[in-house]
N, C-alpha and C positions, 0 to 999 in steps of 0.2 A: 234528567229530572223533569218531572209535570210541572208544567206553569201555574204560579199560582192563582187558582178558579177564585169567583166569587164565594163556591162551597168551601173550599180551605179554608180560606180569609176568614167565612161565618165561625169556621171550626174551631179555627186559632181564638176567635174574640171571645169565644166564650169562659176560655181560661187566661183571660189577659185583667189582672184586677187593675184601677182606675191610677191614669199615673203617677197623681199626687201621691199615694199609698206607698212607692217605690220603692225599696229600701237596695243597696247595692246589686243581690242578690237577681231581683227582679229586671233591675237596670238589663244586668249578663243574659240573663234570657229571654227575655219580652221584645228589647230591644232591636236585635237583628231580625231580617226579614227571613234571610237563610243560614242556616247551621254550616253545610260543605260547601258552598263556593264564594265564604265569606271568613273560612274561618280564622284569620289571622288579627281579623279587627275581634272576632267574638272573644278570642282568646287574649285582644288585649285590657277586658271588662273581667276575668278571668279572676285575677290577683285581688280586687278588692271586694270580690264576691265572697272569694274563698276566708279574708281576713274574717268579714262580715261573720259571715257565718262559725267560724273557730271561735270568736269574740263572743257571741251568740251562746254556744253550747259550753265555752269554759265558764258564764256566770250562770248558768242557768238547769247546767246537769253536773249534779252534785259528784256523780262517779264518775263521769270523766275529769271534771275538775280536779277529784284529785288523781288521778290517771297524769295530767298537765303538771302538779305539782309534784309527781314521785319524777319525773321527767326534767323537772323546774324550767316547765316550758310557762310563756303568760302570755297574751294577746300582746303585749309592748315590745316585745320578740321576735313579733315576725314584722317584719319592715319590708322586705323587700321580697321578690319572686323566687328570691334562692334560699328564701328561708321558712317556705312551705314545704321542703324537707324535715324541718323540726317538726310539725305538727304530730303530735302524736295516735298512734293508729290503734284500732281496735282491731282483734281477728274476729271473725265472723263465726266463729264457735262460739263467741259468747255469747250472742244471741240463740245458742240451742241451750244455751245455761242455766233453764229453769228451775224452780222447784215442782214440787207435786201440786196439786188443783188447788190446795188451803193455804199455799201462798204464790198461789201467781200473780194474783194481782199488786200482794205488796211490789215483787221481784218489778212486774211490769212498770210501777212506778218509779222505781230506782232508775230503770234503764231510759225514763221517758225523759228529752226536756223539755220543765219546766212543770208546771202543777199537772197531775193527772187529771182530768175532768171526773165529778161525783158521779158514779153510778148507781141507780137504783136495781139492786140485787135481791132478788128471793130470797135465796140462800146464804149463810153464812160461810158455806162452803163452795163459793163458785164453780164449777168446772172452768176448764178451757174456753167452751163453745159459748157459755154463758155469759163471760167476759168480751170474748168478741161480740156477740151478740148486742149486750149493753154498750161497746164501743160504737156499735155501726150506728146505732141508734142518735149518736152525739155527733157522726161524722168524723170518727178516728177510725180508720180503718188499720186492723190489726193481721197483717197478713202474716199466712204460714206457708212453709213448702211440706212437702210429700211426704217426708219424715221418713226417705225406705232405710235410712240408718237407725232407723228404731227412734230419734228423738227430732222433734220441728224444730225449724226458725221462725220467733216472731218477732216481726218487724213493726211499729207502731206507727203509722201516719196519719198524722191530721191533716182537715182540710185542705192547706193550703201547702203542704208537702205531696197530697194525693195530686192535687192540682196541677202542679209543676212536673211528674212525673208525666200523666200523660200529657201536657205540651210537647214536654220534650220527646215523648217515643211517639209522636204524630209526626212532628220533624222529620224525624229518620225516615218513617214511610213515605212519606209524600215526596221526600225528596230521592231519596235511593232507589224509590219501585214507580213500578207504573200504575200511577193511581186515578181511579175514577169514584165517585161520591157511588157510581150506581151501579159497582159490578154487584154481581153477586158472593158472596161468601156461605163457605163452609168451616164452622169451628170445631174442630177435631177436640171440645175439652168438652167440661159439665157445665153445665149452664153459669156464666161467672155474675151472674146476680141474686144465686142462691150460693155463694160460698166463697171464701175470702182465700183462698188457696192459689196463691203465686200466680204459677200459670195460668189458671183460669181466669184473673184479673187482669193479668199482661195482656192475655190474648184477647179481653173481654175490652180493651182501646176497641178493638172494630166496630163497640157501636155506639164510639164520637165519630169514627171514621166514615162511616156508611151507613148508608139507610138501613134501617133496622128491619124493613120489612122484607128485604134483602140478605137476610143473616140467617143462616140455619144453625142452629146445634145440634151435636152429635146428642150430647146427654139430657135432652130438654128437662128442665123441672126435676131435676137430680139433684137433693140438696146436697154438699162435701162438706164436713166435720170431722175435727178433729178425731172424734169417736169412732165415725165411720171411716177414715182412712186406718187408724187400732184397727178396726176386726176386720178390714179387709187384708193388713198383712198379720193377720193371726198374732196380733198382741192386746187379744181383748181379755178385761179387765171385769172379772163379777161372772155369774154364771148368767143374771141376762145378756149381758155381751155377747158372753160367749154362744148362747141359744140363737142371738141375732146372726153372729155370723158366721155361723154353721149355715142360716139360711142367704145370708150374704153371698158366699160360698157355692150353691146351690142355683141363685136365680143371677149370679152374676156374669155368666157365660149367656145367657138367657137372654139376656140384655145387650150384653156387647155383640151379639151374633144380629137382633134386631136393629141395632143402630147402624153397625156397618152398610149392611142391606140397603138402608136407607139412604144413605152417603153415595152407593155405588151407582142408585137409581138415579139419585140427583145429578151425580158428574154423566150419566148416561144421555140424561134429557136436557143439560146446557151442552152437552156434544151435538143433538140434534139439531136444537136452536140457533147454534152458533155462536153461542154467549163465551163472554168472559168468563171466568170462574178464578176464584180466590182461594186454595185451599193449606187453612193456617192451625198448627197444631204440632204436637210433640212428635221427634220420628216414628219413635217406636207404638203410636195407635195408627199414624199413617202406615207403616210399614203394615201391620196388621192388616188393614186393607188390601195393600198391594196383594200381601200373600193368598188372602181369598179372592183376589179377582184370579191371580195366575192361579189357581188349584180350577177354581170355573172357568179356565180361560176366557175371561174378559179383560179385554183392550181398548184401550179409549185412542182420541187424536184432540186433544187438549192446545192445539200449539199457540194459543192466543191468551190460556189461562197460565197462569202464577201458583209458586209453591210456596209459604211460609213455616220453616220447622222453628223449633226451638225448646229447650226445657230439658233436652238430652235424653237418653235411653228405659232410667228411671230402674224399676223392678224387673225390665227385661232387657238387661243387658247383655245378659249372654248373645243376644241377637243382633249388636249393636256391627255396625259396617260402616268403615268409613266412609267419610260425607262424600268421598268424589263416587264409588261403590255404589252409593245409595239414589246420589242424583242418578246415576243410569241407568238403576231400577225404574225410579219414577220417569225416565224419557220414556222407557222400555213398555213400560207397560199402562202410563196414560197419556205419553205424548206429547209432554211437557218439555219442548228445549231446556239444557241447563243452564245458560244463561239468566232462564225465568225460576231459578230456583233459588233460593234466599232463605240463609238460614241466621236467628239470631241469638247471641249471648246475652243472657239477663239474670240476675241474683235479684233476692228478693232485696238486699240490703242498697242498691244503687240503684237513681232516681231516672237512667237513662238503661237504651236498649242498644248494644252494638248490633245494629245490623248488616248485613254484607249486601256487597253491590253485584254485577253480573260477574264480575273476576271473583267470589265466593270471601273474601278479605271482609273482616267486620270491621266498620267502620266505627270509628271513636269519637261522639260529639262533644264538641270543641267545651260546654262546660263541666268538662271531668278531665282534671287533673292524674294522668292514667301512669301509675309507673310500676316494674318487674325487678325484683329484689331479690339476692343472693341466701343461700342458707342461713348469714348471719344478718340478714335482712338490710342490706344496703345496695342501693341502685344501681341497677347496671343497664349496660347503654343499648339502643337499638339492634336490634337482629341479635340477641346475646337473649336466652332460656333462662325464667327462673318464675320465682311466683306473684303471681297475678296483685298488686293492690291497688288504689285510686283514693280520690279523696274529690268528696260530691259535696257542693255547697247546697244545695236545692234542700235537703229534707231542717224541717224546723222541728219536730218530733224526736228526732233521735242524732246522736254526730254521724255524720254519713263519710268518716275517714277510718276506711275499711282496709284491711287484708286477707285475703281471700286465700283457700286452700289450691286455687285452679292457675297449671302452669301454662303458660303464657309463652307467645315472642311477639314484639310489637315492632313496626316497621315505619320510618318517617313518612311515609304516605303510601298509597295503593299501587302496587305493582301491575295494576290493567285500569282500572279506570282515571278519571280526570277530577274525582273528585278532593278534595285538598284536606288537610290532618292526616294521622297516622291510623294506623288499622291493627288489628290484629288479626297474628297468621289466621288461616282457614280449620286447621283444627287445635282445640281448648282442651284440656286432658288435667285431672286431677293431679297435684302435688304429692308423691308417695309420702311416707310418717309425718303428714303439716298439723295433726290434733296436738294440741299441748304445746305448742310450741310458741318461741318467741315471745309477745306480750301475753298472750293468753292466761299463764300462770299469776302473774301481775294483777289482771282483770278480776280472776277468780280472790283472787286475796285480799283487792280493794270492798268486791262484793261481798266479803264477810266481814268488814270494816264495816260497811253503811248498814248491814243488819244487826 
């Protein structure tokens, strides 16, 4: 772990609101100096975080509420740390459970808690992007993912849910990697100040993390929309779409052939210099690279810089290699020890990043409540396979007590490093038939209750 600098400390204080403000929640996170070699006191702040927050969203979001009551679960219920097993969980399909553009917004308010904030709309017919749009505007940021199953997840955060997230995935960096305020950095996404799209916000923490002046993008000034992710996987909608991207289509190999180029030239001339390099971003656009540097045989000697993946394979999975596979690509061909290669787990619905240590194990920060469930969705114990779920007190926008479709095996602590909590194995792999399943039907049912 880096010592914490006087630049961290600045980093941390900026998302630290004033202590009288505290409410339990804040207490669990603010409090500790460090997340991994601390984490038995973090985790004894844990329980009344988690109440806090369950309390929180069963007065104050109508459809989980009654989610708790079809459950006859209540806040006076849970007493004790064995009984944050009752809490009752949402799947993480519900959140792709929209309707069409002419009532997203009501749906989005259903799912929100507590009062949506008033937006000032043009249209009586919002789109998607217009809603976002209007949200960023009020500091609710409405993130989506990539949608390559044909439908997004939108996840709603307000301020001080946005806030809490990147504290916490600052944590994991500083603590897990070798961190300096002033390497340099390469963003393998599109610019994530012109688009609210998952990944590019995950990744888009690099500039609380590091000097800005110090940050490359691959996609600079590329705005990402809902729209323009439709016509890039040919689900545009109108014959303007459709003319858009056909030319989409057309100039967007165009594009990614110039941006690579440019990536390749950079890690070229911090090879000459002798610099650090940073280079974070999903595999499969790194991979991309790779394979144009080996077709032009270009070899780099990187051994001082760092790899960050994360965000999984996406639209090219055919091409996907497992991670140990992959790391020996990237020694292979920029020189990068694997040791220095770190890849992370992150959904848009959880307010932390498992990142992994030099032993490739993702680490689990100690305020997520992390547990792996049987087909008939009941816990099962360490090093024992099943599916992924947690339960996040951090988000005040939405219940962050989630089940996820991604199977999982969790391990009471790191099998190579020293750092303390449990991890998960090295590779995360989808749940075969998890759509529909479990609470999910439940969810959908309550949701045509509250309409």
């Amino acid at each position: 772990m880096s010592p914490i600098s006087k630049d961290v400390a600045a980093i941390y204080e900026k998302f630290i609101p004033p202590k009288q403000q505290w409410n339990p929640v804040d207490t669990a996170l603010y409090n500790p100096t460090t997340f991994f070699t601390n984490y038995k006191k973090v985790q004894e702040l844990l329980f009344p975080a988690i109440k806090y927050s369950f309390t929180h969203h069963y007065k104050n979001n109508t459809l989980y509420n009654s989610l708790c009551k079809s459950n006859d679960i209540t806040p006076e219920r849970i007493k004790t740390q064995e009984d944050i097993l009752k809490i009752p969980l949402v799947p993480d399909t519900f959140f792709k459970d929209y309707p069409d553009d002419k009532n997203f917004l009501k749906w989005l308010s259903t799912i929100y808690t507590g009062e949506i904030p008033k937006l000032k709309l043009q249209s009586p017919r919002p789109s998607h992007d217009e809603v976002i749009e209007a949200m960023n505007k009020l500091k609710v940021n409405i993130m989506f993912t990539s949608g390559t199953s044909g439908k997004f997840s939108f996840i709603p955060r307000d301020a001080t849910s946005w806030s809490r997230l990147n504290y916490n995935a600052i944590h994991s960096v500083v603590e897990l990697m070798n961190y300096d305020y002033n390497d340099t950095v390469l963003l393998l996404i599109p610019d994530p100040r012109q688009t609210n799209l998952t990944i590019a916000c995950l990744f888009g923490i690099a500039f609380e993390l590091y000097n800005p002046k110090n940050i490359n993008i691959a996609l600079e000034k590329t705005k990402i929309t809902t729209q323009f992710l439709r016509m890039q996987q040919a689900q545009a909608i109108g014959i303007r779409e459709k003319i858009k991207a056909k030319a989409l289509a057309q100039l967007g190999p165009i594009v990614q052939k110039k941006s690579d180029k440019r990536m390749i030239q950079i890690m070229q001339q911090k090879q000459k210099e002798g610099k650090k390099l940073n280079i974070a971003g999903p595999p499969f656009w790194l991979n991309r690279i790779l394979e144009r540097m080996e077709t032009e045989g270009i070899t780099l000697k990187l051994e001082n810089s760092q790899v960050l993946t994360g965000g999984g394979w996406k639209a090219e999975e055919d091409k996907r290699s497992p991670e140990n596979a992959f790391r020996e690509k990237v020694e292979k061909i920029l020189g990068i020890p694997q040791h220095q290669y770190h890849d992370v787990y992150a959904m848009s619905e959880c307010s932390s990043v498992f990142l992994s240590c030099e032993g490739h194990y993702k680490h689990i920060p100690p305020l997520i409540y992390p547990l792996v469930l049987d087909d008939d969705l009941q816990p099962l114990d360490y090093e024992e396979t099943g599916r992924f779920a947690f339960i996040d007190p951090l988000p005040v926008s939405y219940p962050g007590f989630i089940i996820t479709g991604d199977q999982v095996k969790i391990y009471p602590h790191c099998p190579v490093c020293e750092h303390e909590g449990p991890v998960l194995d090295i590779e995360v792999t989808r749940m075969p038939g998890v759509e529909g399943r479990g609470c999910a039907a439940v969810m959908a049912d309550l949701m045509k209750q509250e309409e």
